[in-house]
N, C-alpha and C positions, 0 to 999 in steps of 0.2 A: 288121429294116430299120435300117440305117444312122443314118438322122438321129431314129429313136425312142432310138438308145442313143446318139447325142450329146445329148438332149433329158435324159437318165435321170443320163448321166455327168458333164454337168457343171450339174446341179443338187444334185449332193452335192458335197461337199467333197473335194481331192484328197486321194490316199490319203498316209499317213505314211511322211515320207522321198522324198518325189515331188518337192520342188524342188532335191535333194539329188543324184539317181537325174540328171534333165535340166533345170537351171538356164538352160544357157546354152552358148555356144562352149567355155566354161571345161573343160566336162564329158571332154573329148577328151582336153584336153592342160592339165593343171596348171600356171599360172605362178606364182609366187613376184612379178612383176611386175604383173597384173591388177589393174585398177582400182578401189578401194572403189565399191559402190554408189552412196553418197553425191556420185562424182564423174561418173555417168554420167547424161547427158541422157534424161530421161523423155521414151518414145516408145508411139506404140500402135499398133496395123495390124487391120486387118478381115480374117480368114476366113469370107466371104462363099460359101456352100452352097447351090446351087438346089433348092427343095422341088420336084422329080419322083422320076420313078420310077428313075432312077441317078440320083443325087444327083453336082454337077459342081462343083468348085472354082473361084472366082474367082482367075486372076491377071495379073498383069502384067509387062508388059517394060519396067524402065527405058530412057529414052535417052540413046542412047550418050553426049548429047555433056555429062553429068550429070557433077561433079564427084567425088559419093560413088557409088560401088557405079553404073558405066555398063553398060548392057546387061544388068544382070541380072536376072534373075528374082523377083518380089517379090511381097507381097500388097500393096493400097492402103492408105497412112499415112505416119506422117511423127511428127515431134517431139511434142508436148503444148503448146500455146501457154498463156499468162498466162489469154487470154479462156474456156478450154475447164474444162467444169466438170470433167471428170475423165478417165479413158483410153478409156470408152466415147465419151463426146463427141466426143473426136478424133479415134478409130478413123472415125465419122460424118462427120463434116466432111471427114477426108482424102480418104474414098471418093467423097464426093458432088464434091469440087475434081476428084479425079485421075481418074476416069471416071463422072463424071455417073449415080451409083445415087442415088437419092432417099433421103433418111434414112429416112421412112415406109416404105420399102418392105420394110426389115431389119426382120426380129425377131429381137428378140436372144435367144441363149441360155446366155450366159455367158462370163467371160471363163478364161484357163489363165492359171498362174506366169509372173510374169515371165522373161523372156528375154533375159539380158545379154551384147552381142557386146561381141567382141573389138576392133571398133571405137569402142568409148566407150558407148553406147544401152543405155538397159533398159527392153525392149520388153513393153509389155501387150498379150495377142493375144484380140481382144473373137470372139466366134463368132455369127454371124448366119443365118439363113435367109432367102434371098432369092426372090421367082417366076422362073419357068423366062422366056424369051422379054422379057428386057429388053434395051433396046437401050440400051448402053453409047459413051460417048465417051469416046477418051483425051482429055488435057489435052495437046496436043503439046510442050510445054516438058519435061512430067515424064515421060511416059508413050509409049512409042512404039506399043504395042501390048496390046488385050485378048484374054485365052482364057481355056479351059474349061478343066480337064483332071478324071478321072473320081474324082471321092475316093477310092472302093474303092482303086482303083488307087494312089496315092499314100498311104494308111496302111496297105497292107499291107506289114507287114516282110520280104517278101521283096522288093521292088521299093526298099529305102532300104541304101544302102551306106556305106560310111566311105571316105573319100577322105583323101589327104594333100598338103602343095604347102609350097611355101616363100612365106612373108608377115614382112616387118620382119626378113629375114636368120634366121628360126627355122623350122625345121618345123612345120606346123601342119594339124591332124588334123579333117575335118571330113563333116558329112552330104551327102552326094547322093539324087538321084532322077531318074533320065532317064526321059521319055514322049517318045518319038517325036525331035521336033527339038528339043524344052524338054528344059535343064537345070538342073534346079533346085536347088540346092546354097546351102551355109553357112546365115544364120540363118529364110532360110523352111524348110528343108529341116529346121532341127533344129526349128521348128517343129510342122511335120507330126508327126516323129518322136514329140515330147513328145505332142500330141493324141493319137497311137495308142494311145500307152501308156495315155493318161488312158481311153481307151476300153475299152483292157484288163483 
């Protein structure tokens, strides 16, 4: 079962050469340009998991009328504030602002390697297990919309692709995963990707 070997996988330590393998956007496309660590904004996000019997991923749809990343596809979270004792903290706080999940409600099960986009962030992705049948609010400022979609389905490598596109006048190489009408691509996508692997 699925969330017995997210339970097993990331109670051990990633394996050697693992944030190496999938770090970040970097992974795609090598720049010579990319940002020292040191100068990108610490951020965290909740992959939020329903304990049933298919196990469903928490996500959401930014809105459109959002300055960063409009319309797109995202887990709940946001920066790391002063007040937040660390990326778990935040990961919590984010989800409970941007759709009303109770912090109580998460158990946690660990977090994966940071994940630095190419838009300045390095992203800590905290993994939680959630109950089936909560009813969720977006925050309508941030959030235009809540879904499910089926885990299995999302870290199986055959359902996650490489896409390319032109960003800042360069070519740039990045993950996809279509379900249905959700496109979920760039750093949820390399997301997922990294967790598969971690699975692996």
């Amino acid at each position: 079962m699925v969330i017995d070997r997210l339970r097993v996988a990331l109670a051990r330590p990633a394996a050697a050469g693992f944030v190496e393998s999938m770090g970040g956007d970097w992974d795609l496309h090598p720049d010579p340009d990319r940002l020292i660590p040191a100068m990108l904004t610490p951020a965290a996000v909740l992959v939020a998991v329903t304990r049933e019997a298919e196990p469903q991923l928490l996500l959401t749809r930014r809105n459109a009328d959002l300055r960063r990343h409009p319309g797109q596809i995202a887990f709940p979270g946001g920066r790391i504030d002063p007040e937040d004792t660390d990326a778990i903290a935040a990961a919590l706080r984010e989800a409970e602002e941007e759709v009303a999940l109770p912090r109580r409600a998460v158990e946690l099960l660990g977090t994966l390697d940071r994940y630095e986009t190419g838009t300045g962030y390095a992203i800590t992705p905290v993994v939680g297990l959630v109950p089936p049948g909560l009813a969720f609010v977006p925050q309508p400022s941030e959030v235009a919309a809540v879904f499910h979609v089926p885990l299995a389905f999302v870290l199986n490598p055959a359902n996650q692709e490489v896409r390319s596109g032109e960003w800042q006048g360069r070519e740039r190489r990045f993950y996809a995963i279509r379900y249905g009408d959700h496109d979920i691509w760039g750093a949820t996508a390399g997301i997922l990707v990294n967790l598969a692997r971690r699975l692996a």
